[in-house]
C-alpha positions in Angstrom: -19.1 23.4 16.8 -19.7 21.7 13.4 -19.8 17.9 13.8 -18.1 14.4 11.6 -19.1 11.1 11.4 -16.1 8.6 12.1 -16.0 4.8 11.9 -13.5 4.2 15.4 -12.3 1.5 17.6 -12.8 1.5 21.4 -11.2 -0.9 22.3 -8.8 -3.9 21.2 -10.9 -6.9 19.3 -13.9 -4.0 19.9 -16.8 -3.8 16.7 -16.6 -0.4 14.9 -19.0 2.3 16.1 -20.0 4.8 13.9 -20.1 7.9 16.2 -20.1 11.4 15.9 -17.3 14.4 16.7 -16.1 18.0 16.7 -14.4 18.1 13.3 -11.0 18.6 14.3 -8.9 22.0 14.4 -5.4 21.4 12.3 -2.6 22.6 14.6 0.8 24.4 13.7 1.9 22.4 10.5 -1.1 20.5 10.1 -3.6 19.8 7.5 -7.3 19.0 7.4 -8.5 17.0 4.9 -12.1 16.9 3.7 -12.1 12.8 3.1 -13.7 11.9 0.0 -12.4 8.2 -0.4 -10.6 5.8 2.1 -9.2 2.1 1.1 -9.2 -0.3 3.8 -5.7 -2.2 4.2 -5.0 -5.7 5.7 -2.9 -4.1 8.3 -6.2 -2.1 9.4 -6.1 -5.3 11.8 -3.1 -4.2 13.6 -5.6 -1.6 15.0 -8.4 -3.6 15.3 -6.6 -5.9 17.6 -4.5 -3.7 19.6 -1.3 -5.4 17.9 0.8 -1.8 17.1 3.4 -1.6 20.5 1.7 1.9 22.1 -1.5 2.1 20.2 -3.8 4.2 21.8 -7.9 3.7 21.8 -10.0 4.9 20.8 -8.8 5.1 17.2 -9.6 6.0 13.6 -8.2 3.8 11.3 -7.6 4.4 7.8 -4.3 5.0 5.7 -5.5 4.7 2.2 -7.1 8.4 2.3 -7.8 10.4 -0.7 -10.0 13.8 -0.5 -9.4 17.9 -0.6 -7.7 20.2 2.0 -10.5 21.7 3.8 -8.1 24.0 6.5 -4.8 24.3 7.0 -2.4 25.2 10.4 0.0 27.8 11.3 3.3 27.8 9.3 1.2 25.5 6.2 2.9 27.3 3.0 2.1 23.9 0.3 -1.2 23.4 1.0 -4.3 25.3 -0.2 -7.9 24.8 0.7 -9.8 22.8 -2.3 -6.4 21.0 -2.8 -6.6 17.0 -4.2 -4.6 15.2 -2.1 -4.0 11.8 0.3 -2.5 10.2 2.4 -1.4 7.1 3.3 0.5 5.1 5.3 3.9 7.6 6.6 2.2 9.6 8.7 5.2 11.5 9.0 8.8 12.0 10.4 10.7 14.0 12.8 13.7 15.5 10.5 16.0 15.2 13.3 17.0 11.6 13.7 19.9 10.0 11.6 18.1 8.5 9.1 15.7 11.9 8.8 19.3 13.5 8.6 20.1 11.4 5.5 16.7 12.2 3.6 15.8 8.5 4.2 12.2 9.9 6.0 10.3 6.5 5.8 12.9 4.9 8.0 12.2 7.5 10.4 12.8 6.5 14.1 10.4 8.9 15.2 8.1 8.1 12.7 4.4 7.9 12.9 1.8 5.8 11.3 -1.4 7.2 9.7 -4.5 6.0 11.4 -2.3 4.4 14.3 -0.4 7.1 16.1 -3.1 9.4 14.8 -6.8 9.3 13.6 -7.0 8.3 10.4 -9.5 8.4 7.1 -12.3 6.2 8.6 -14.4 9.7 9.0 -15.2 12.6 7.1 -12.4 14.4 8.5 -9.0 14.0 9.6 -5.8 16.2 10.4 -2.1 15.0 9.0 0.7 16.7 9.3 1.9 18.5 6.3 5.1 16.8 4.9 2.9 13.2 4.8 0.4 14.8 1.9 0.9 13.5 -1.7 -0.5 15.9 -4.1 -3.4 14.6 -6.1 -3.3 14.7 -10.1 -7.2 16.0 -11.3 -8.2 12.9 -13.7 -7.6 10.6 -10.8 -10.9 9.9 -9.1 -10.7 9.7 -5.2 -12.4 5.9 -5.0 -9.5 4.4 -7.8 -6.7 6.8 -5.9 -7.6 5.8 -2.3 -5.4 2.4 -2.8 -2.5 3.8 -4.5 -1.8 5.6 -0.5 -0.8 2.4 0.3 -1.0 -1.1 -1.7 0.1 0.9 -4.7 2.9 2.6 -3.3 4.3 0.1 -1.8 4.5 -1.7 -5.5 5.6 0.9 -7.3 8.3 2.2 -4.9 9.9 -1.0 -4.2 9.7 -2.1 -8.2 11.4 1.2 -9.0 14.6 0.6 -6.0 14.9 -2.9 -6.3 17.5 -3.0 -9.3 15.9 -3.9 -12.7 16.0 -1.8 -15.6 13.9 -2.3 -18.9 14.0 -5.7 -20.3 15.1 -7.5 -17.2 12.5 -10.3 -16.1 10.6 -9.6 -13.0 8.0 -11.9 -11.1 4.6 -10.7 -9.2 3.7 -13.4 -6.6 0.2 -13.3 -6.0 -2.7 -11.8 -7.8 -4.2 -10.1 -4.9 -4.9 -6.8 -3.6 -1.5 -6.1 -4.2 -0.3 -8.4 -6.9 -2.9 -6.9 -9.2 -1.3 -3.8 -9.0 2.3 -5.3 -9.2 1.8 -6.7 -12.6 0.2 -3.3 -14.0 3.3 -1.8 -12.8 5.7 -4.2 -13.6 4.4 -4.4 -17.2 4.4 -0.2 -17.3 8.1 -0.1 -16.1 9.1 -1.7 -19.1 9.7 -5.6 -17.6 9.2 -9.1 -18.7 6.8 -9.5 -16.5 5.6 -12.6 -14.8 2.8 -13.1 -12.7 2.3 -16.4 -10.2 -0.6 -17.6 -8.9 -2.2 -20.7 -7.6 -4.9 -21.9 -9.9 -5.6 -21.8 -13.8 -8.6 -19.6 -13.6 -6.5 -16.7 -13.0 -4.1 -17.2 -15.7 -6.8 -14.4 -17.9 -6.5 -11.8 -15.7 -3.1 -12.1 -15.2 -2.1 -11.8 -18.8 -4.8 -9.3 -19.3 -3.6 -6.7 -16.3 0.0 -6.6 -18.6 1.8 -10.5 -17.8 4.1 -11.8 -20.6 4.1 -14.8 -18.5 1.7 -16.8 -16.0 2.9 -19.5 -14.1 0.7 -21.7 -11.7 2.2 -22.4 -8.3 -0.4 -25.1 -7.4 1.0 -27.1 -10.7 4.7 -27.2 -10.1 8.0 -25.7 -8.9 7.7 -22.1 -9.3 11.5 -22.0 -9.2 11.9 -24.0 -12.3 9.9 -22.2 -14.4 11.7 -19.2 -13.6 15.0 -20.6 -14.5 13.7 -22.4 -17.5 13.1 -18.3 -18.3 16.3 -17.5 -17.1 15.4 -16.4 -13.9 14.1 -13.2 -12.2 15.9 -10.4 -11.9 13.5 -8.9 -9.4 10.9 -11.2 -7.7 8.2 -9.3 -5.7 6.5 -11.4 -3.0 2.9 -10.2 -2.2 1.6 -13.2 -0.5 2.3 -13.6 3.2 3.3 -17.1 3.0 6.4 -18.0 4.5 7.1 -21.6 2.5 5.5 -19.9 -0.6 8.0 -17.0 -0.3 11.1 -19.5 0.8 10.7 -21.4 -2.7 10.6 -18.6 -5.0 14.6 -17.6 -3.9 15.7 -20.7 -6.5 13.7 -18.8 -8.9 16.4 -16.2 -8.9 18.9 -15.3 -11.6 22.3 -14.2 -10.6 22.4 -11.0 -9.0 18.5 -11.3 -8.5 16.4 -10.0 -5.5 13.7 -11.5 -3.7 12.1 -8.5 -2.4 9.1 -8.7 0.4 6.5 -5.9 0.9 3.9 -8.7 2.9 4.5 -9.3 6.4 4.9 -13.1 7.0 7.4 -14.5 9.8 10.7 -15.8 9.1 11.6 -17.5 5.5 14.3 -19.8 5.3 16.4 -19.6 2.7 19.6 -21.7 0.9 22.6 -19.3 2.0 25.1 -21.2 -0.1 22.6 -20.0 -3.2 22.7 -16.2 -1.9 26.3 -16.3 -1.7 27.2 -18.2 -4.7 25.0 -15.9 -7.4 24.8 -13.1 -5.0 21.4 -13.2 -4.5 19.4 -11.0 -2.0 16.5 -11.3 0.1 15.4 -7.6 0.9 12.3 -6.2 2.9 10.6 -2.9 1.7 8.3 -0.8 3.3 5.7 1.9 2.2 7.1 5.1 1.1 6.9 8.9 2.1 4.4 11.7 0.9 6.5 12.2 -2.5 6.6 8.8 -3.4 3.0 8.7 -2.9 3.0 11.7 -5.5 5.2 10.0 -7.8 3.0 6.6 -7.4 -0.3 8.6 -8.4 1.4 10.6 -11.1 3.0 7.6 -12.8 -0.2 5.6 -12.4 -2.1 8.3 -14.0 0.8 8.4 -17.0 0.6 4.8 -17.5 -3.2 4.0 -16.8 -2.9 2.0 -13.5 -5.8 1.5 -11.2 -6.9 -0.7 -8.9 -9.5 -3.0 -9.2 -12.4 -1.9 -6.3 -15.0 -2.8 -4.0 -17.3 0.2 -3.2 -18.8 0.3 0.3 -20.6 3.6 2.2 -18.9 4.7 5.4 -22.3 3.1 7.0 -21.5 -0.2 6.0 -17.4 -0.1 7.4 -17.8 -3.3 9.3 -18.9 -5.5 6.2 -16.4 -3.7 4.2 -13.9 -4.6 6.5 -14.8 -8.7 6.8 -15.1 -8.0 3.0 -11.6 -6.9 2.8 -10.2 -9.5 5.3 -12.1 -12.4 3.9 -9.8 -12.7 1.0 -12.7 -12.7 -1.6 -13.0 -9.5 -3.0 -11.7 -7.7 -6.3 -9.5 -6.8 -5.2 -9.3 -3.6 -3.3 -12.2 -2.5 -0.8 -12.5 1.0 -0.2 -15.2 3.3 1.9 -16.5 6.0 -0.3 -17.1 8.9 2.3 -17.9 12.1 0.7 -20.0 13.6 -2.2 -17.1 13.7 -5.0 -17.0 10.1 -6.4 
C-alpha cells in the first residue's frame, strides 16, 4: 500500500513526529485530498495539549488545508479528482439536529472539527467529508489560500453578518494574524475602516493594507477616539484580551456591535450602555464549506491575501513555535506538496 508522511501528536503536551502511513481510503461520502498547502492556526494548541473535551490521540492537526481531490467515496457526486479545493475548520455537520434542520450547519450539535475529531492537513493526505469542501477559484495559489480556511473566514463571514452596510464605520482590533486580514476586508466591503493597534510603528501597514483610520491603543482611550469619529458601527475584536476587548464596547455608536471571533474568557461590560444605545456584544464562529467558497471567491474579486510565513512539512515544529510566538508576518503556513 502506497505510504504519506504526516506531522501527528501522540500524546497531550507530546513533540510532533513526523511518521509515516497508509494513505487513507475515503469512505461513503468522503473525500481525499492531495494536500498542497496547510496554515497553522493558534487553536492548533487545543490539540497539542489535549484541551478539545473527547480529543482522541494520536492526531493530525491542521484546519487551514488547501490542495486537489485525489479520490473520492461512494455516493461523492461534487467532487472530481484534480479538483482545487480546502478545507478548514467545519469539518462537518450531521443534517439532522435542529439547528442542521434550520440550514444553520456551523452551529451543528453534532458537528465535527477538522484536524480534531478527524485527521487533519498536517500530512500529504487527508480524508473530509464531502459537504466540509470549499471549491477553490484557479488564480488562488494553495500557500496564500491555505489561511483563508480559517483566519480569513472567520473575518469575512462575521464582517458580512454583523450589520454594517457601505459607509458605516467599522474597527479592526489588532493587526495580527487575523487583524491583517480584517482591515483588507473591511476596506473591500465598502467601510470606513479603522484599524487599532498598540504602537506607532504599525500605523504604515495599517493604512497601507486599506485603513482610513489608525488609532494607537498604547497612547490613549481607544473608545474616545472612536466616538470623537462617531463611533463604530461594527467593532471586530481579534485580540484575545479580555480588558482590551471590555474597553472597546464605549467605542460603540448606537445600535453598534462589538463582535468577538478570539477566544478570551469573560469581558465585562457597562449594561446600562448596552441597554441605553442598544448595543450588542456578539460571538462569531468560523463558517461552513460555502462560506469558505464565498471567502476565497471574494478575496480573489477584491485582491485579499494574507501575509505568509513559508515553512516545509519537515520543519512543522519550528513553524509551530513560529506561529505561537507572536512574531511572525503574519500567517505561518506548511507548504506540503509540489504545486506552490
Amino acid at each position: 500500500m502506497a505510504r504519506m508522511k504526516a506531522a501527528q501528536i501522540t500524546k497531550p503536551g507530546a513533540p510532533f513526529e513526523i511518521v509515516e502511513r497508509d494513505i487513507p481510503q475515503p469512505g461513503p461520502g468522503k473525500v481525499r485530498i492531495k494536500v498542497e498547502a496547510c496554515g497553522i492556526c493558534h487553536s492548533d494548541t487545543f490539540v497539542k495539549d489535549g484541551q478539545w473535551p473527547g480529543l482522541e490521540h494520536p492526531r493530525v492537526p491542521g484546519h487551514e488545508v488547501a490542495g486537489r481531490v485525489d479520490a473520492v467515496g461512494e455516493g461523492v457526486l461534487l467532487w472530481k479528482p484534480g479538483q482545487r479545493v480546502g478545507v478548514g475548520w467545519h469539518g462537518g455537520h450531521c443534517f439532522r439536529c435542529d439547528p442542521c434542520r434550520r440550514g444553520d450547519f456551523i452551529l451543528c450539535v453534532n458537528g465535527k472539527v477538522t484536524g480534531f475529531h478527524f485527521d487533519g492537513g498536517f500530512a500529504e493526505y487527508m480524508i473530509a467529508p464531502e459537504e466540509a469542501i470549499a471549491a477553490m477559484p484557479d488564480d488562488l495559489a494553495f500557500d496564500e489560500a491555505a489561511p483563508l480556511m480559517c483566519a480569513g473566514i472567520t473575518l469575512f463571514n462575521s464582517l458580512r453578518h454583523a450589520g454594517a452596510t457601505g459607509g458605516d464605520t467599522v474597527a479592526i482590533q489588532g493587526i495580527g494574524g487575523l487583524g491583517h486580514l480584517g482591515v483588507q476586508y473591511a476596506q473591500r466591503m465598502g467601510f470606513r475602516t479603522v484599524a487599532i493597534g498598540r504602537g506607532e510603528d504599525k500605523e504604515g501597514l495599517a493604512k497601507k493594507l486599506g485603513a482610513w483610520q489608525y488609532i494607537d491603543a498604547g497612547a490613549g482611550d481607544v473608545a474616545e477616539q472612536l466616538k470623537k469619529i462617531g463611533g463604530a458601527k461594527v467593532i471586530i475584536a481579534t485580540a484575545p484580551d479580555p480588558k482590551a476587548m471590555s474597553s472597546l464596547v464605549g467605542g460603540l455608536a448606537p445600535n453598534g456591535k462589538l463582535v468577538v471571533i478570539a477566544p478570551a474568557g469573560e469581558i465585562p461590560a457597562n449594561t446600562v450602555s448596552l441597554i441605553m444605545l442598544r448595543q450588542s456584544i456578539q460571538g462569531w464562529p468560523s463558517g461552513t464549506g460555502m462560506d469558505s467558497q464565498d471567502t476565497l471567491k471574494f478575496s480573489v474579486l477584491s485582491g485579499v491575501r494574507p501575509m505568509i510565513e513559508k515553512f516545509p512539512l519537515s520543519r512543522v515544529a519550528e513553524a509551530y513555535d513560529r506561529a505561537l510566538s507572536g512574531k511572525a508576518r503574519f500567517r505561518v503556513v506548511l507548504t506540503i506538496g509540489a504545486g506552490n
